[in-house]
VOGU-3710 file (C-alpha; in Angstrom, 3 decimals, decimal comma):
1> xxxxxxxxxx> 6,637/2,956/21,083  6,384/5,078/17,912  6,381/8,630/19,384  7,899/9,988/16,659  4,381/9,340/14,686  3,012/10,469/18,076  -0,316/8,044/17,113  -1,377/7,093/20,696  -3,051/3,860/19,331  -2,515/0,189/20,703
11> xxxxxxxxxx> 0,865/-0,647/21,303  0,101/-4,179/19,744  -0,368/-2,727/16,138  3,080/-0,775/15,535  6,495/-1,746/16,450  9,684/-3,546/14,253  11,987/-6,134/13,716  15,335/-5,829/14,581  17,784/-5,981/11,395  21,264/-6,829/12,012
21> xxxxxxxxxx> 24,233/-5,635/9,611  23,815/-9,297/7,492  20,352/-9,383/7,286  20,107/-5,856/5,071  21,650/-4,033/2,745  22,497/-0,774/0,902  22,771/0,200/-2,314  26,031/1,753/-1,721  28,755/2,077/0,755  26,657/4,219/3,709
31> xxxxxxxxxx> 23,589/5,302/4,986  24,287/8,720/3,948  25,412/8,559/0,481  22,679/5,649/-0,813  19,355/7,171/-1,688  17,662/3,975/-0,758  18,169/0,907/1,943  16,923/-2,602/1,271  16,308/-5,930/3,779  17,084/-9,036/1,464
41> xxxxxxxxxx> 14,562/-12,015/2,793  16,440/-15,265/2,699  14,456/-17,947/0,991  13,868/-19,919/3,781  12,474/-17,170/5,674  10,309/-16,814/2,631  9,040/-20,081/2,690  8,559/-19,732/6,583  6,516/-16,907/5,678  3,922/-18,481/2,796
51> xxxxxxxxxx> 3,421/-21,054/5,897  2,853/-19,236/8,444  0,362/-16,780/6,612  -2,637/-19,376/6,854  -6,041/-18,018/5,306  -7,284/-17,229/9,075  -4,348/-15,716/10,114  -4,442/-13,232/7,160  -8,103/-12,289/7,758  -7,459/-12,027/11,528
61> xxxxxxxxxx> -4,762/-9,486/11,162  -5,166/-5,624/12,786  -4,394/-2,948/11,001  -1,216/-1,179/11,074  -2,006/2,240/12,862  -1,966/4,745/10,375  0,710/7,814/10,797  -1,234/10,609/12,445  -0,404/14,278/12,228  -1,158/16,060/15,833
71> xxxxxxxxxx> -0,909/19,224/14,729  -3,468/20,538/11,441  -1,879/22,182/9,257  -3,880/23,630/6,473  -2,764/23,449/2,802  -0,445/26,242/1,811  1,437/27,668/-1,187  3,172/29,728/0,172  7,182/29,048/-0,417  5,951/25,867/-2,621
81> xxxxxxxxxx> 8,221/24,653/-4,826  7,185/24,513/-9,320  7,164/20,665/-9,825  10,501/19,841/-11,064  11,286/16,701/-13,853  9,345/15,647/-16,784  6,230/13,766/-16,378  6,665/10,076/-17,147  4,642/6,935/-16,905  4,879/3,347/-16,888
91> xxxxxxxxxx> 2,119/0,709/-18,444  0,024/-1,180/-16,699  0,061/-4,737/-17,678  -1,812/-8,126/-18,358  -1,485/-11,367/-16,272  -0,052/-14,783/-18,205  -2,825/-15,726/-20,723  -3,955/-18,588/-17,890  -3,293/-17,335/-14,782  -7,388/-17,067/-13,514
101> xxxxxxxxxx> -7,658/-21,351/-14,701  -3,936/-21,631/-12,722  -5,095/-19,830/-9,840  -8,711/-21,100/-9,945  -7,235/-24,770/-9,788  -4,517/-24,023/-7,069  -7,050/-22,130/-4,785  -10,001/-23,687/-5,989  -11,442/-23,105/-2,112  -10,476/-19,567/-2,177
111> xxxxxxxxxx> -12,514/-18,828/-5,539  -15,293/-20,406/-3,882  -15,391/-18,386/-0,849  -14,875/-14,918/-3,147  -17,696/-15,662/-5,118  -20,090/-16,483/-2,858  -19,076/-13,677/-0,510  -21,608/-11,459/-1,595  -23,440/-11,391/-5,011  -24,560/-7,345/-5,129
121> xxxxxxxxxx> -23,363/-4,346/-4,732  -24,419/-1,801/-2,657  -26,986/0,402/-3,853  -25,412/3,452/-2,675  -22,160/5,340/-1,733  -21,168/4,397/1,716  -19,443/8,247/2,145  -20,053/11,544/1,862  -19,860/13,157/-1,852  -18,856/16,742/-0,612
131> xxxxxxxxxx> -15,736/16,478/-1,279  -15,208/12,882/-2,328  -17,305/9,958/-2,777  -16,470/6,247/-1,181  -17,237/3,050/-2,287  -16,607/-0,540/-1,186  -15,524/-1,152/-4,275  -15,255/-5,383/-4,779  -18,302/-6,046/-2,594  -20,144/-7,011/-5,535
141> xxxxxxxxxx> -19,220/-10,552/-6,815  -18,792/-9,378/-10,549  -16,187/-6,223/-9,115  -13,377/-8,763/-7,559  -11,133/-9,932/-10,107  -11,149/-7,044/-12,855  -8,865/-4,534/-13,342  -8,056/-2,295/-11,771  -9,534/-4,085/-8,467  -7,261/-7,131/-8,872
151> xxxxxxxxxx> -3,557/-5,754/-8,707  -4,756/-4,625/-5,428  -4,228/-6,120/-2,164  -3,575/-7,008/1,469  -0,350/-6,213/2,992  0,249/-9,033/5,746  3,147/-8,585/8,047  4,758/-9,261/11,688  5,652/-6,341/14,600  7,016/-7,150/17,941
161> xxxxxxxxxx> 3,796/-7,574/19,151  1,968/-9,828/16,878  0,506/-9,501/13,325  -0,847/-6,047/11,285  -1,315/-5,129/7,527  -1,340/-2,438/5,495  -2,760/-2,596/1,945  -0,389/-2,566/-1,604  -0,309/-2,937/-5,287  1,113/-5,014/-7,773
171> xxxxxxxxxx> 3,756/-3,293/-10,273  6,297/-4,242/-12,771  9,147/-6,314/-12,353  7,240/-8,595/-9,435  6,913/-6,055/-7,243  4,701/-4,383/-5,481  3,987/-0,736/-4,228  3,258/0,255/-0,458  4,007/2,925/2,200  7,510/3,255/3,795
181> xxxxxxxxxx> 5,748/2,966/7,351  4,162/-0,446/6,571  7,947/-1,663/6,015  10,069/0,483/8,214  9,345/1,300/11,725  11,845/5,052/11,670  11,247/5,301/15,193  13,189/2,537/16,432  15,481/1,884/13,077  14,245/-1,441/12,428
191> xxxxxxxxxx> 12,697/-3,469/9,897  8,987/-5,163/9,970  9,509/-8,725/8,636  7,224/-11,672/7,444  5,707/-9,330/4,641  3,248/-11,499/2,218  0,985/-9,945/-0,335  -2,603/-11,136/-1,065  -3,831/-9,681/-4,240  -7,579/-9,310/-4,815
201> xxxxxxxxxx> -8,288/-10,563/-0,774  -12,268/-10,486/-0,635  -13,481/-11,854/2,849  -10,803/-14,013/3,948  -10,620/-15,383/0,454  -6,546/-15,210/-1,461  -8,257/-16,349/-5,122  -4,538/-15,803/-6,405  -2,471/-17,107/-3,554  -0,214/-15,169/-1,375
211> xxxxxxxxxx> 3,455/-14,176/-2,440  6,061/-13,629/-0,150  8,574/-10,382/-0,010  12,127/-11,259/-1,158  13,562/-7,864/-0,755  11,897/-4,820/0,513  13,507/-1,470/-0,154  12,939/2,235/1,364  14,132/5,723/1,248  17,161/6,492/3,257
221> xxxxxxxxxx> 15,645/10,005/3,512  13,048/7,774/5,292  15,093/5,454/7,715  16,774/8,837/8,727  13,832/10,859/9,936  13,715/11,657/13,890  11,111/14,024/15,348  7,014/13,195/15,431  5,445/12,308/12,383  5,004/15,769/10,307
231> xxxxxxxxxx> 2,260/15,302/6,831  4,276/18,332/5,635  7,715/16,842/5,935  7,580/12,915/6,259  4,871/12,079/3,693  7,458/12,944/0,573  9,653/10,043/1,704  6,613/7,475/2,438  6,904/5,245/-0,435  8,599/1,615/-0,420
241> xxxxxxxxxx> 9,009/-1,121/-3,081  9,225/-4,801/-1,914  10,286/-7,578/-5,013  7,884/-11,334/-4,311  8,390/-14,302/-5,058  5,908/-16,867/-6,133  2,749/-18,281/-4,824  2,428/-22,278/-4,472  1,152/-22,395/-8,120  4,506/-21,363/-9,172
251> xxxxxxxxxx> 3,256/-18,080/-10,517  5,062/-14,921/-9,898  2,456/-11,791/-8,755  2,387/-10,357/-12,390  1,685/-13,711/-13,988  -1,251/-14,100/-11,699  -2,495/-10,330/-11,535  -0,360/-8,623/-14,006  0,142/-5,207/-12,494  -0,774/-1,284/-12,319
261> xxxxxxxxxx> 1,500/1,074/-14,098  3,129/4,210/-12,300  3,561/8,010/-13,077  5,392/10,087/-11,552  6,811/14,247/-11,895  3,154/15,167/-13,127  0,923/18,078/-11,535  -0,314/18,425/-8,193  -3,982/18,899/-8,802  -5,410/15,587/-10,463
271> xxxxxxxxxx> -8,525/13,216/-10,206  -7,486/9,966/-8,219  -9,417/6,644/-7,280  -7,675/6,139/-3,715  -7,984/2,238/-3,414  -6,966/0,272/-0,102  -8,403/-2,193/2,878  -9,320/0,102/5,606  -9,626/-1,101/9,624  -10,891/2,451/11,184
281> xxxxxxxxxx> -12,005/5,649/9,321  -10,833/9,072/9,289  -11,993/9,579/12,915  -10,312/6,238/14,157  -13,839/4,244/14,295  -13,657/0,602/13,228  -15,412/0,092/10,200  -18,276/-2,379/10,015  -16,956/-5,078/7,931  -13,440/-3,911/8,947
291> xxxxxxxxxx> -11,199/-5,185/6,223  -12,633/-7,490/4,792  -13,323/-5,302/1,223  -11,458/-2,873/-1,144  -12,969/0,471/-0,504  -12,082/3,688/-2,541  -12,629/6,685/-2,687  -12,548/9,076/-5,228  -11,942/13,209/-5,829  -9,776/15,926/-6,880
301> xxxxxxxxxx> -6,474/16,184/-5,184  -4,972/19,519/-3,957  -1,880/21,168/-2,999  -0,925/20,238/0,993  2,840/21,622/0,393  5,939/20,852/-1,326  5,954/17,135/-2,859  2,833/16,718/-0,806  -0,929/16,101/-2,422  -4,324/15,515/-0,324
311> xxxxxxxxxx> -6,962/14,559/-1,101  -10,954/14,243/0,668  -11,176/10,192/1,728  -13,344/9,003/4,967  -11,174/6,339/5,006  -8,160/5,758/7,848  -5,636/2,716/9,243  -5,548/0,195/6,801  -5,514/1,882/3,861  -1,798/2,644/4,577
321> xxxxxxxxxx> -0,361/2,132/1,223  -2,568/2,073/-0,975  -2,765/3,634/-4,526  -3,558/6,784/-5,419  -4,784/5,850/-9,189  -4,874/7,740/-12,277  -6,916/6,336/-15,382  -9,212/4,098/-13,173  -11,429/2,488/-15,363  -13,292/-1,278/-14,375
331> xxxxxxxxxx> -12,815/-3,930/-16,545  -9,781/-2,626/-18,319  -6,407/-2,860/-18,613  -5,572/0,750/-17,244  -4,613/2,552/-14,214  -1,087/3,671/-12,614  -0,665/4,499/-9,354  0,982/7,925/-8,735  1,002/8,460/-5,233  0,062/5,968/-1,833
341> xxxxxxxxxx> -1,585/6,494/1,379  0,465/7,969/4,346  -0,908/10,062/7,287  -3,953/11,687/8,572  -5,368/14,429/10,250  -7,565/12,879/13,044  -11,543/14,276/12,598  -10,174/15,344/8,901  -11,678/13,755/5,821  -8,670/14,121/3,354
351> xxxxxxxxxx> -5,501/11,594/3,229  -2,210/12,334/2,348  0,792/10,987/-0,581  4,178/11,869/-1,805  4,085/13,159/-5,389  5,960/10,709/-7,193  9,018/12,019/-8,137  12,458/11,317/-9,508  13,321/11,340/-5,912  11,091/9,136/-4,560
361> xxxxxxxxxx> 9,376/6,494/-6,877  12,388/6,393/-9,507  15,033/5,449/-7,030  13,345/2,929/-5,479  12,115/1,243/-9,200  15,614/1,153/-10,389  17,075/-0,665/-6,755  13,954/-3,463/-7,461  13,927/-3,044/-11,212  10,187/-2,572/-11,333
//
């Protein structure tokens, strides 16, 4: 199973859900002609899925196997393409004026468990700062619930072969933003299912609830690829948008969190904060404390190819998903993500996004109105 990402990891972490004709649906007549595809979740399968993601089974999900490139390719620009559009950018925004006493009351347990998870930081950076520098970045009890930390979250979600997550971010419109692989399994043309979303997770702990997908939507440039996973030529298309619904508070995601803005059409070469929950690191060890904190890292992106950044990141399968974010700064209302985790390079210490585009990040916005 998935030997068109050619990952040669566990079976049990990677698979899909078979979607029938009534079950999903296109923004437009056919495959061919609709830039994007969408699976609508029916809202009793929503409410199946706030039950069945208990607080254990959330923690005690694996990773989704990251996509793995088999074949280094080093960066190039040769034949690359000028960036094409005008650079653009959405706001980040603030939660509902009481959504930490709603969510403090509704998951009163949860709070409890955050805050006594830990109470300091770590003295120093748990990576190498030759090319990047890595941090667990919410280990400290003061770090969990302030921007940009809290729009940030666990990905939960079924396979054919149990449970797996990947990690995402809240955005506008009560959405949030992940990786087309955590959603779409191209391989065998089917849909995960059973997506929920648990913002700031610390340690088993959902201090805001969990919220359930009602729609998830990916490229159709994505649900068409064959061949093995390629960095070069999959990773433009790796992007997906899923709209939630609420948590048992009653509060939708951006009432709760508020959410990270989004740019997209600007330069290759930036400085990102690359935030996620990684399982395994770049070489495919498992990570003491696997999961169970937001890590980042943090460098200067470069040029892979076409539509394609890396940047240097220790970090591997979990991360999936996560944001590459521009205007990182703790404690305020700022950030937008402009890029997410895809693939790897097994033994290399970079990851690898789409540049957001108007053919990537603005399609999918305007099918879930982000």
């Amino acid at each position: 199973m998935y030997r068109k990402l050619a990952l040669g990891l566990t079976a049990a972490l990677i698979g899909g859900v078979a979607v029938t004709s009534s079950s999903w649906a296109q923004a437009g007549s056919n495959a061919h002609s609709s830039p994007v595809v969408t699976k609508t979740i029916s809202v009793a399968k929503q409410k199946a899925s706030l039950a069945f993601w208990t607080r254990g089974r959330v923690a005690g999900a694996t990773a989704l196997a990251t996509p793995v490139d088999r074949h280094a390719v080093a960066p190039t620009s040769a034949g690359l393409s000028a960036p094409t559009g005008t650079p653009q950018a959405s706001k980040s925004g603030l939660p509902a004026a009481n959504a930490d006493a709603v969510a403090k009351g509704a998951y009163a347990a949860d709070w409890s468990a955050a805050a006594a998870a830990s109470t300091t930081a770590d003295a120093v950076p748990v990576g190498t700062s030759q090319v990047f520098t890595s941090y667990i970045a919410n280990k400290a009890v003061e770090l969990w619930k302030i921007y940009p930390h809290k729009w940030v979250g666990r990905l939960s979600f079924s396979t054919p072969n149990g449970t797996s997550f990947c990690s995402a971010t809240s955005i506008s419109g009560n959405n949030m933003l992940t990786a087309a692989h955590c959603v779409y399994d191209s391989t065998n043309n089917r849909f995960y299912s059973n997506w929920v979303f648990t913002p700031a997770y610390r340690d088993g702990a959902a201090p805001y609830g969990v919220f359930a997908a009602t729609a998830c939507t990916v490229l159709t440039k994505w649900v068409n690829l064959t061949g093995s996973f390629s960095i070069n030529t999959w990773t433009p298309h790796d992007v997906a948008v899923c709209s939630l619904g609420r948590n048992t508070a009653g509060q939708t995601i951006n009432q709760a969190v508020g959410w990270m803005g989004r740019q997209w059409n600007w330069p290759y070469i930036r400085s990102y904060h690359d935030m996620g929950y990684p399982w395994q690191d770049y070489n495919l060890n498992t990570l003491v404390d696997a999961g169970r904190w937001l890590r980042l890292c943090t460098a200067e992106s470069f040029v892979q190819t076409t539509e394609v950044r890396g940047m240097g990141c220790n970090w591997g399968p979990g991360i999936s998903g996560g944001p590459w974010t521009i205007g990182y700064a703790p404690t305020v209302v700022s950030g937008a993500a402009d890029g997410v985790n895809s693939g790897l390079f097994i033994g290399v210490q970079n990851l690898y996004s789409a540049r957001f585009n108007s053919n990537n990040i603005v399609p999918l916005c305007n099918a879930r109105a982000c």
